[in-house]
N, C-alpha and C positions, 0 to 999 in steps of 0.2 A: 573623640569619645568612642570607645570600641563597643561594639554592639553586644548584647547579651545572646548567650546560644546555650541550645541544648546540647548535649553527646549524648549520641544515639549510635551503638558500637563505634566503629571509626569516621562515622557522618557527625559535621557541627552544623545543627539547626539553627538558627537565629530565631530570638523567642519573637520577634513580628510575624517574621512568616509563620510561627506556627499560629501564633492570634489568628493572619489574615485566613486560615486554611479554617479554622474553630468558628470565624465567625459565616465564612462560604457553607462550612457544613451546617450549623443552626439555620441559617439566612433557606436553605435550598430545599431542607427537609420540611421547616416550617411552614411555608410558602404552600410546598405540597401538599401537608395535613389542612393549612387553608382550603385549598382548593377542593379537598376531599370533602372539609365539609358543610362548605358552600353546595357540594353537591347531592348531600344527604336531604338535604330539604327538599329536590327533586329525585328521589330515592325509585327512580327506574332505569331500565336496562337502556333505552338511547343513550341519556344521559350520561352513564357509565361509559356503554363504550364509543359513542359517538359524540358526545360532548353535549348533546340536546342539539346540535346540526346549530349552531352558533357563534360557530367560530368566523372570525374575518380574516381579510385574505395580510393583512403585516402578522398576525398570528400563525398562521396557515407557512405563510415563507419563513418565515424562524424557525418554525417546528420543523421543518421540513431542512433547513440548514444544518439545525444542531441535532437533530438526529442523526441524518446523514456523516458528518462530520465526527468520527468516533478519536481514542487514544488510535486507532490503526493508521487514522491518515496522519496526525499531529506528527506522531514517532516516526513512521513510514514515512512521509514527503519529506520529512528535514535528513534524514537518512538517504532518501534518493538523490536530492539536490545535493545532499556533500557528493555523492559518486558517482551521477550521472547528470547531473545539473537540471533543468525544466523539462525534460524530454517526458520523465510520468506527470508534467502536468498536464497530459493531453485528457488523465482521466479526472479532471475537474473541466475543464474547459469544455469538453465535448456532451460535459452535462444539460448546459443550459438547453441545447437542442434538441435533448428527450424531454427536459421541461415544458419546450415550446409543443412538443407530438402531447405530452399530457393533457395540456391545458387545452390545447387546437380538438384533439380529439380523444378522448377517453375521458375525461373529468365531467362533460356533459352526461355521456352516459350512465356513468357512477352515480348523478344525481339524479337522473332522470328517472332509472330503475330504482330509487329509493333503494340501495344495499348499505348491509351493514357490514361486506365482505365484499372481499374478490373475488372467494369461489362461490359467492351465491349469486355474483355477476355472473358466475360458467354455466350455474344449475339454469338461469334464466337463458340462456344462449345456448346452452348445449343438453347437459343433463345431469343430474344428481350425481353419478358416479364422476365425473368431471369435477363436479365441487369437491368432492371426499377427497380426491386426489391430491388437488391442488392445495387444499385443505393441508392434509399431511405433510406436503413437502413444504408449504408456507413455515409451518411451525419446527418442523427438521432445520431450515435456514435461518431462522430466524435463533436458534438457539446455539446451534454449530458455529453461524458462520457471525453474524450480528453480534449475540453476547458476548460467545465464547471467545473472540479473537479480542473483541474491544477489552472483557477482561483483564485477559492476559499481558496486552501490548500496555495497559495504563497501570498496572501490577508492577510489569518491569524498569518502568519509567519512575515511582514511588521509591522502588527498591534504590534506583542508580543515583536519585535524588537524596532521599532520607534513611536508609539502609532498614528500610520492613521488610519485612518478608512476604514473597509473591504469594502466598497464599493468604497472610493475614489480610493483604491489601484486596485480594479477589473476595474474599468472603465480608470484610468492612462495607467494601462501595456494593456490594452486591445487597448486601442487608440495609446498609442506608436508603439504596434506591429501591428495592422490594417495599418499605411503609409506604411512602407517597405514593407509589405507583396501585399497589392493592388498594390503597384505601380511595385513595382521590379521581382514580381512574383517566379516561382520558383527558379531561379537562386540568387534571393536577401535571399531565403528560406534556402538555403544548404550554399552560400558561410558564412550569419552571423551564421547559424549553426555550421561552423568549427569550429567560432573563439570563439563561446559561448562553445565549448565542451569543448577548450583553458582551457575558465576560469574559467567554472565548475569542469573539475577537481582540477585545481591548491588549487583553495579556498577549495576544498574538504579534497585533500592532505594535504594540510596545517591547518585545524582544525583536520584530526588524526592525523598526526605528534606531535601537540601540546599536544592533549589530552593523547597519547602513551605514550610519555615525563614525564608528570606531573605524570601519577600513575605507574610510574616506569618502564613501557618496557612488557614483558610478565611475567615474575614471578609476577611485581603488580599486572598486572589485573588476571593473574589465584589465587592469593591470597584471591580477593575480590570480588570474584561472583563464582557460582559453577558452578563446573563441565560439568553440561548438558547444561550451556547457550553455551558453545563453539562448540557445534556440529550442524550440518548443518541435519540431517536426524533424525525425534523422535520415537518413539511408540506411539499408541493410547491413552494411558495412560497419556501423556504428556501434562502440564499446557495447551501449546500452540494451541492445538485443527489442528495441521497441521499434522497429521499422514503421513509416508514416501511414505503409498499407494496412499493415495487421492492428493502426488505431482506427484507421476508416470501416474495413471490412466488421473487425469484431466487436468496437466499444458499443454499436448501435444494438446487434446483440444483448450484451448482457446491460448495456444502457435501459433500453424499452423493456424488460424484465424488471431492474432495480428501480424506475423511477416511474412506472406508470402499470405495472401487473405483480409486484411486492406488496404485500398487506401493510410490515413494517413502514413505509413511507408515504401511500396513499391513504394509511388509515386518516388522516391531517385532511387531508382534502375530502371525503366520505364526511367529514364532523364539517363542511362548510355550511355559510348560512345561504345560500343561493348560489346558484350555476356563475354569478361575476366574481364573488369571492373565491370560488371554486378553479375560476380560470386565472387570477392576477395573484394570485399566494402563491401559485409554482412559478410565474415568470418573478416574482419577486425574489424567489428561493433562486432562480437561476442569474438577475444581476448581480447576486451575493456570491454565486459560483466562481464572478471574476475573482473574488480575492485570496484564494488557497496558493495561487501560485507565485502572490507576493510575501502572501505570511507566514504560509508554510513551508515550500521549495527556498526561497531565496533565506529564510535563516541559515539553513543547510552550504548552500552554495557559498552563502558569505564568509562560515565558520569553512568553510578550504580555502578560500581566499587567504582566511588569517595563519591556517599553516600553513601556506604554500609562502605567507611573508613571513613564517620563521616567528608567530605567537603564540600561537601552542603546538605541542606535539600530536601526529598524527594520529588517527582514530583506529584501534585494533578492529572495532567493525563499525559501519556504517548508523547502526539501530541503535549507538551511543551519541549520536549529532544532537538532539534532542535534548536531552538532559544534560551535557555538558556543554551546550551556548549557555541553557539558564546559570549553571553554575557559575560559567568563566565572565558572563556580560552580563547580569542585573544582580543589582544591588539588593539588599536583604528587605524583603517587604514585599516589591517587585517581584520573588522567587517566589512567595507563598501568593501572590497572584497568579502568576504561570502553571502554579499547582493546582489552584481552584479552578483556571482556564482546564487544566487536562481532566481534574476531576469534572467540569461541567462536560465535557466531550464524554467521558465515559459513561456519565450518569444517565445525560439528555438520549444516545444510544441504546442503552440498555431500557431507560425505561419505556422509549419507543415500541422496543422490540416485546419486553414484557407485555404491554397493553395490545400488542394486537394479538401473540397468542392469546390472552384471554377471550378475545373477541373470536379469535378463529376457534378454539375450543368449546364454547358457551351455544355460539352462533351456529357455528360449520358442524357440528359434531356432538353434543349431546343435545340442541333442543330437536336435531332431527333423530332422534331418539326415542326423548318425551317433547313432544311439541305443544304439551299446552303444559311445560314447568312456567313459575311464575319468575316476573321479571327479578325479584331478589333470590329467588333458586339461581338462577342464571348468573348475577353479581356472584353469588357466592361460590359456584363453578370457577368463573372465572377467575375467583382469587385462589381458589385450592390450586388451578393450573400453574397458575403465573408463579405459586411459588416449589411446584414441583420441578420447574423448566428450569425453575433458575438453580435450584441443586444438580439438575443435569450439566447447565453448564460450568457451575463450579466444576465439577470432578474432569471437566471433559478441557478444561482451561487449562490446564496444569498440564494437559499434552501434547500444547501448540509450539512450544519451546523445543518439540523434534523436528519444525517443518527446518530447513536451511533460512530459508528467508520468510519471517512473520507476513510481512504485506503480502508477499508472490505467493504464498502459499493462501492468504484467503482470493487474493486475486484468481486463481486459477481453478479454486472451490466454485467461484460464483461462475466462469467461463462453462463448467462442467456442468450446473444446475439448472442455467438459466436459457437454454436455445430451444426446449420444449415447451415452457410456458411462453417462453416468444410468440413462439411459430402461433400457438392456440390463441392466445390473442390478441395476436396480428391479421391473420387469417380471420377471427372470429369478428373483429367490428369491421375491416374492408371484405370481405367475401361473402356473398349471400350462402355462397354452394357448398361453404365449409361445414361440413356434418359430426354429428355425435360421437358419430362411430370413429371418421376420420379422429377427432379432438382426443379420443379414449387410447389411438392406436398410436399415437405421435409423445403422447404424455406417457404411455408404457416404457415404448422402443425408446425414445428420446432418454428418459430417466436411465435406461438400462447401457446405454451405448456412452452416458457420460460416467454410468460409475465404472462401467471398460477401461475408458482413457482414465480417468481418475486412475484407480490400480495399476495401470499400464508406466502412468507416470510415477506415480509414488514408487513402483519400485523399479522404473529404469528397465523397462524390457525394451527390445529391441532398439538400444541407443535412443531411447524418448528426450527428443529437445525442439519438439516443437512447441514457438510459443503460445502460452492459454489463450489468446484472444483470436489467433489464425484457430486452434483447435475448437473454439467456441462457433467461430464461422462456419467453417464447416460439418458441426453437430446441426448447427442452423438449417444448414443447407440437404441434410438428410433427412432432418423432421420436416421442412417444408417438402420432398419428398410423398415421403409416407403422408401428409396431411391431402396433397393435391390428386394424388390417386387413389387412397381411399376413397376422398368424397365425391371421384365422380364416377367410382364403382358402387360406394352406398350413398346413394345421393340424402340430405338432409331434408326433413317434415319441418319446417316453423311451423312454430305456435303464434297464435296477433303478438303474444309479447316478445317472441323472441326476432321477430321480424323487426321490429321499433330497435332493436339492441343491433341494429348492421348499417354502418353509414348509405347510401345509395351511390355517393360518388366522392371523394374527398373534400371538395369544394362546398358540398352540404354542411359542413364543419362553421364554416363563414357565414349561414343564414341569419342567426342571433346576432341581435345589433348590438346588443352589450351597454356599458357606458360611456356615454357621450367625452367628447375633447381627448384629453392627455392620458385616460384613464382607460379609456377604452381599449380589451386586452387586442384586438389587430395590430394597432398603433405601437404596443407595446411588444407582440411579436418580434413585429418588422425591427422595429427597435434592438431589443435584444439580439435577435438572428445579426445584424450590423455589426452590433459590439462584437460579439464572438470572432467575427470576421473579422474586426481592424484589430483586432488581439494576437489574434493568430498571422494577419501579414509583418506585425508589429517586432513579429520574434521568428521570423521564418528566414532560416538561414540555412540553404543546402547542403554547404562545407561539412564533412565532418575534421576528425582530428587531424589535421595538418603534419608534414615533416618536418625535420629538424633540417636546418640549413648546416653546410660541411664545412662554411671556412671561418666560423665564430670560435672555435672550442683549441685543446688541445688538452689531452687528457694521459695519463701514466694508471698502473695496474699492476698490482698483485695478487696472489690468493692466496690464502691461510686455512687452513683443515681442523675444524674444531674436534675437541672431544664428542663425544656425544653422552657425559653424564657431566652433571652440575650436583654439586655439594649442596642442601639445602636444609632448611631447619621444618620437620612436620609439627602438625598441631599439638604434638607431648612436649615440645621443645629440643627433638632429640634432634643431630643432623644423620640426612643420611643421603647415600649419592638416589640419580636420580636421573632417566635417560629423557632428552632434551627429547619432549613429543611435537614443542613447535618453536618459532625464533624468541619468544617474547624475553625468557634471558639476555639472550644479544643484546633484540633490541633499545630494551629499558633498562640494559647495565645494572641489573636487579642482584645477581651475582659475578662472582671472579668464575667466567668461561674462558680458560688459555688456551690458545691455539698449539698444537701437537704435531704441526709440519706448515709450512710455507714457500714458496716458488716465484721466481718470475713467470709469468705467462708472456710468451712471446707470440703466440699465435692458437687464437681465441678458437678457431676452425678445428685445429687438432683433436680428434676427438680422446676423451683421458677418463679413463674408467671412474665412477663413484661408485663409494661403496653406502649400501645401505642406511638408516641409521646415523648419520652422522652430518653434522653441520658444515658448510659450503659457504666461504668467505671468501668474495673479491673486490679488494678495498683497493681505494687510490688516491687521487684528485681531476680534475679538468679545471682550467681555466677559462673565467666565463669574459669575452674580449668586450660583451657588449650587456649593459644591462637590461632585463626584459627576461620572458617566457623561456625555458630552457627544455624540452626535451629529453627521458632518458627510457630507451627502448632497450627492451632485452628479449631474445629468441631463447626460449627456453623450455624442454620438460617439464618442468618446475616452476612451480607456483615463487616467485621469492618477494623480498621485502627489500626494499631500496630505500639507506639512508643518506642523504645531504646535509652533512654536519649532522644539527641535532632534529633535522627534517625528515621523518620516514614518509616516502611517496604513497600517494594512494595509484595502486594497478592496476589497470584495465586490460581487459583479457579481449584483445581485440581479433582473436581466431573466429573465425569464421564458415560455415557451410554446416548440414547435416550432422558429418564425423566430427565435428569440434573437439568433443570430450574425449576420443579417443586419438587425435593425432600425437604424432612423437613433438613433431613443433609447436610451439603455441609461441605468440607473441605477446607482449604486456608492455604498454606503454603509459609512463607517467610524465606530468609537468612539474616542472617549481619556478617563481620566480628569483633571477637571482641578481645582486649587485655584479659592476666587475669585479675581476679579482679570481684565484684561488681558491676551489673550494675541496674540503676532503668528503671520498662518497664509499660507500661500503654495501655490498649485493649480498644477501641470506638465502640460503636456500638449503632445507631439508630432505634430499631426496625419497624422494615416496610416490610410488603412481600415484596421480589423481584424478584416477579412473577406477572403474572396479578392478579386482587383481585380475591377471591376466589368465586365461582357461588354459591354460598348459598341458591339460587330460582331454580327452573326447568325452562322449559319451560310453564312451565302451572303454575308459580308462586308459586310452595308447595315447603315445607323445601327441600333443598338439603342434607338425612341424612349423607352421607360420606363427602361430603366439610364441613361441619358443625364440621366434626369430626376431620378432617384433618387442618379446621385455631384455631381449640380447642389446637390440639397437639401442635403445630405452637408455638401460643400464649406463652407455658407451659416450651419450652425446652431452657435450657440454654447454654451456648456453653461451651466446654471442652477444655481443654491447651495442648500442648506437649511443650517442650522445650528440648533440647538435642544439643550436638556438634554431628558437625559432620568431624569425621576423611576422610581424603583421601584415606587411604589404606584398607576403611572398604566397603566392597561390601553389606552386609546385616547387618544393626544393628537396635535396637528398642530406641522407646523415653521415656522419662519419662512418667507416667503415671498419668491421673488427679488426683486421689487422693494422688500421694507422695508430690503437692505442698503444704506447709501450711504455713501460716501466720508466721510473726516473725516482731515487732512491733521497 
């Protein structure tokens, strides 16, 4: 019986999934308006924004899960895992241990100073202008980096799935989630958040399960992807550019910022009902840390597994892994779960981040204004904010689509945001000697030196490639700095309360006996810290990408010279030619592209002039003698596209040091697995720097002689081949060499 479906331009809906999506959106919004007005009857400002301090700690870790947990990781992690395998799962795994610094020490103080803020934790510790600051930049991250990306990245995910349009879907979920959230406030916050956590994992669980299934279980997928994608910790050396140091030095960084001095995620813990709920909600939010890197990395990883066995064709970019598992592996019904799953991710995020600007504006910022407005002046502050913020992030969502990569670009927003409010209060609850003045001088310079690198990055001045978490590090490392000589040139005054707000010694943290047996949060500590640990040896594999062995293969080579325009029909229905701006013609045989000249290559070395503009074919076969892992490396200029039958490779840009982006060589190696036998392969490549163009002028307008010499060389070199198997039990073996490939007709 074939399923009923909507058309929706060239997308076919299935009318379940769209039922299950209609009844997700009644079920989530209602719920909300519930919870709003259950909260009318207690019609004050706690309430609103703090839940009336009632919350328990299985609420408290839910909300704190599915907040955290937006469209950025869902689309982001299953994108990383197809292209760099577990390696970004260091930043869910390394969470739980800012969980554990939360709960050990900051959540007591939160409750103990009665705040209804972060930054009126600063005013209590430092001084007013401390709060304002932290105040403004809470609510700047919270709308830039929180809304605006979750918008976007769960916008383009709608789109790729049901063909809306990224704005209709940015402005829908933004207005569904704006009612519950204004009306219901926090409590409408955390309770739809439990039940969104519900559903984001289920739909989660249920697209690995499926995908786990179809390529066999574990021997599938270690069959069909190598080695180094399964490990969680790389070397420098490694495709991924996430080296083990720059996860240790910088995640703890913007770690202790996002999960323990962010309004958006402690506002959950601020609304607990005593100092034990207060400390067992985040380590409960951190058991549940374990599971992103099974259900959201490994869908990614599994879905190359299945093209690298020749199931579907390869992914033009990485940010489509996501939406095309749902597609290719659940059944209809199952898809409009997967939908509500991403919708609950974007929703639970957003409305997180909404409720605590309102708190931080209400709170931080107009009642220190009018400080005796009344508690529903306050409510209703709070709701004018929340919906001015979220029109900002509308407009501002729409121009996240220019970062290169969605995730790395908010990744590298938070590296840049988050090492001043570190340092302030990191410094502020272990240091007695940290001062006002120091806190005021650290949050200036800090703020100012990361929108530096920001700019410095965004447009690539002086060759900028160093990674955001080493640059987060050492932002770190200059506001503690300025924090540690300020304050022992302006020494700090306590006040009785601001003295109570600074540990005495870290070990004072453990005085509270807490609840007795299994419960008790030490027990649970120690507990958690363990798992993290047998996680992490679990998946700790040194090796990175292995060579190709020399005497498996035998491979033959030609090249062919495409035109560089393609006949094609535009939207009038006229045809008209059309110059080839990247491969995807070739690749997906979409048009008739004929080749305009062809050659033997005898000797891959010889360097053979390209001319700009025009498409770069080296097709052949190799012979695969054994079946398993296969190998194909190419030294090249040029960014290219490698296909295997009807396999295009995914490429790893395995260049390495500082000058990366501007060497003439670069290296790009891909795997596939193959059967024996025969197979026919074909290399694409577009010549075009890809780099900025080359300065060929000075400053004073005269020849640049070494760039001159440098887009000479450029121009000249042609790329070289390896191709080789590669065995499992071989720790060091070589590749075939470019000149043993030769033609065979």
């Amino acid at each position: 019986m074939m399923t009923p479906v909507l058309a929706l331009g060239d997308i076919q809906i299935a009318r379940l999934d769209v039922i299950v999506i209609v009844i997700y959106f009644v079920g989530i919004v209602g719920i909300g308006l519930w919870a709003g007005m259950k909260r009318k009857s207690h019609a004050d400002s706690d309430t609103y924004f703090r839940a009336g301090g009632t919350l328990t700690w299985p609420i408290i870790g839910m909300a704190l899960f599915s907040t955290n947990i937006s469209t950025i990781h869902m689309v982001g992690f299953a994108g990383e895992g197809y292209r760099t395998g577990l390696t970004y799962g260091n930043f869910e795994w390394m969470a739980p241990f800012l969980l554990i610094v939360l709960a050990l020490f900051f959540a007591p103080f939160y409750l103990k100073s009665r705040i209804a803020t972060l930054p009126d934790f600063l005013e209590k510790r430092y001084c007013s202008t401390c709060r304002n600051w932290l105040a403004g930049l809470s609510i700047v991250s919270a709308v830039f980096i929180h809304i605006g990306f979750t918008l976007y990245t769960g916008a383009l995910v709608i789109k790729t799935l049901f063909g809306v349009p990224i704005m209709a879907s940015i402005v829908a979920a933004a207005v569904l989630t704006g009612i519950y959230t204004v009306i219901g406030g926090l409590l409408a916050v955390v309770v739809t958040g439990a039940l969104q956590t519900v559903i984001l994992l289920a739909g989660s669980i249920i697209l690995t399960v499926v995908a786990y299934t179809k390529i066999g279980g574990w021997d599938g997928l270690t069959q069909y992807v190598e080695p180094a994608k399964l490990t969680i910790l790389r070397p420098s050396s490694d495709p991924a550019n996430l080296p083990w140091y720059s996860v240790f030095l910088g995640y703890p960084i913007i770690g202790l910022w996002y999960w323990c001095a962010d309004q958006t995620i402690v506002q959950r813990v601020l609304g607990a009902k005593d100092s034990n709920h207060a400390r067992i909600g985040p380590l409960f939010a951190g058991f549940l840390k374990v599971l992103p890197v099974f259900i959201f990395f490994m869908p990614g990883l599994i879905y190359l597994a299945m093209v690298n066995r020749g199931d579907f064709p390869a992914l033009g970019s990485p940010d489509e892994c996501f939406s095309l598992a749902i597609q290719n592996l659940l059944p209809p019904g199952v898809t409009g779960l997967m939908a509500a799953a991403l919708l609950a991710a974007l929703m639970s995020t957003v409305s997180g981040a909404l409720n605590s600007i309102a708190t931080l504006v209400s709170y931080d910022l107009y009642k220190q204004w009018k400080p005796e407005t009344s508690d529903r002046k306050l409510i209703g502050v709070g709701q004018i904010a929340t919906v001015v913020c979220m029109v900002i992030a509308i407009f501002w969502s729409k121009y996240i689509g220019r970062f290169s990569s969605v995730y790395q670009g908010c990744v590298d927003l938070i590296c840049y945001v988050a090492p001043p409010i570190t340092t302030v209060f990191l410094f502020g609850v272990f240091w007695k000697r940290a001062s006002n003045k120091a806190a005021l001088w650290t949050m200036a310079m800090g703020s100012l030196m990361g929108l530096a690198v920001f700019v410095i990055d965004w447009n690539d001045y002086f060759n900028w490639s160093m990674p955001g978490l080493l640059a987060g590090f050492y932002l770190f490392c200059a506001c503690s700095v300025i924090m540690v000589v300020t304050s022992l040139i302006q020494p700090h005054q306590h006040t009785e309360e601001s003295a109570k707000l600074v540990w005495d010694n870290p070990l004072a943290a453990l005085k509270d006996k807490g609840w007795p047996g299994l419960a008790n949060y030490k027990f649970l500590c120690a507990a958690l810290f363990v798992t993290m640990v047998v996680c992490y040896l679990s998946f700790l594999n040194p090796k990175a990408m292995p060579a190709a062995n020399t005497g498996d293969t035998r491979a033959g080579l030609i090249r062919a010279v495409y035109n560089d325009r393609v006949t094609v029909e535009n939207e009038e229905g006229i045809q008209e030619d059309r110059i080839i701006r990247d491969l995807y013609p070739l690749l997906s045989a979409s048009h008739e592209v004929t080749p305009v000249a062809s050659s033997v290559v005898d000797d891959l070395d010889t360097p053979e002039g390209l001319e700009l503009n025009r498409v770069y074919a080296y097709q052949g076969y190799f012979e695969a003698m054994h079946e398993g892992l296969y190998q194909f490396e190419v030294v090249s200029p040029q960014k290219l596209d490698v296909r295997v039958g009807h396999v295009t490779l995914s490429l790893y840009d395995t260049t390495s040091g500082t000058d990366k982006d501007t060497k003439l060589e670069r290296t790009y190696i891909g795997q596939i697995h193959l059967k024996q036998g025969k197979h026919v392969f074909a290399t694409y490549f577009y010549p075009s720097v890809p780099w900025k163009p080359f300065a060929l002028k000075d400053a004073l307008g005269l020849d640049n002689d070494k760039e001159v010499e440098r887009q000479a060389a450029w121009e000249a070199q042609s790329p070289v081949f390896q191709i080789g198997y590669m065995a499992p039990e071989q720790a060091e073996v070589r590749a075939i060499p470019a000149d043993a490939l030769s033609y065979e007709p």
